[in-house]
C-alpha positions in Angstrom: 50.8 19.7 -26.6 54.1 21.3 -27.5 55.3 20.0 -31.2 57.8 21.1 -33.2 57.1 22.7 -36.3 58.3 19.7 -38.4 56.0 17.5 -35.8 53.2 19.5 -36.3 53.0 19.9 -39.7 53.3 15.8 -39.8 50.8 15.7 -36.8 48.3 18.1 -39.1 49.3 15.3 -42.1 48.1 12.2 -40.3 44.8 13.4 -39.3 43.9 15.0 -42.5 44.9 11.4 -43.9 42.4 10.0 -41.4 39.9 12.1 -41.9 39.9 11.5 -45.9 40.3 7.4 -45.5 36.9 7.7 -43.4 35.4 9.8 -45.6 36.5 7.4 -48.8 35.1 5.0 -46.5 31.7 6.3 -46.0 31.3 7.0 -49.6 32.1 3.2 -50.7 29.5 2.6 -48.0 26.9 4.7 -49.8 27.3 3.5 -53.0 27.3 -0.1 -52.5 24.1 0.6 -50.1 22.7 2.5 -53.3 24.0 -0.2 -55.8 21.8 -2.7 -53.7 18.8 -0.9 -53.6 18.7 -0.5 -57.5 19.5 -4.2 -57.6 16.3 -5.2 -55.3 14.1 -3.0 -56.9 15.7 -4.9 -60.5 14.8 -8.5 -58.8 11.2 -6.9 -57.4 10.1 -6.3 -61.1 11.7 -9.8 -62.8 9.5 -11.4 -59.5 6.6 -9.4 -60.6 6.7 -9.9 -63.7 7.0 -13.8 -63.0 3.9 -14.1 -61.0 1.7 -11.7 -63.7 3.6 -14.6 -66.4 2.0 -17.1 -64.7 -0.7 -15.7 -64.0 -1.6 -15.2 -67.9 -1.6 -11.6 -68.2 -0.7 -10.1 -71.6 2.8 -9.3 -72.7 1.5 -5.5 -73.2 0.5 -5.3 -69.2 3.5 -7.2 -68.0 6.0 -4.5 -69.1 3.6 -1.5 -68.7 3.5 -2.3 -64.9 6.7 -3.6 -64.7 8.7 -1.6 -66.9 11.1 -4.6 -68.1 11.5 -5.0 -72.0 9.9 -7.9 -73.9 12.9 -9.7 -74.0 13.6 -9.7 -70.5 9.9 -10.5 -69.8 10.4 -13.4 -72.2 13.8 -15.0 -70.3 12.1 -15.4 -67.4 
């Protein structure tokens, strides 16, 4: 492909400007991926922390195993 330099250069400009939008892209991807892992594992405790609750385990047990704070063992 013959290009001027002024086309090049502008060429060279558009593709670096793809190549960051795709990689801003892949990032956003990533964190919200990692965002909704931490906030599954956050409902995984609050649900087993429920059933041990209900189950009449102590207070001391529930957070050991569940690592949640009295107060949010308490809410639920």
């Amino acid at each position: 492909m013959n290009l001027g330099e002024e086309e090049r250069r502008s060429y060279e400009w558009h593709i670096e400007e793809l190549r960051y939008q795709a990689s801003m892209y892949r990032s956003s991807f990533f964190d919200g991926r990692m965002e909704g892992e931490k906030e599954g594992v956050a409902k995984e405790k609050k649900v087993t922390a429920k059933i041990m609750k209900q189950a009449g385990e102590h207070m001391e047990k529930i957070m050991k195993y569940t690592q949640l704070t009295r107060e949010e063992v308490e809410g639920l």
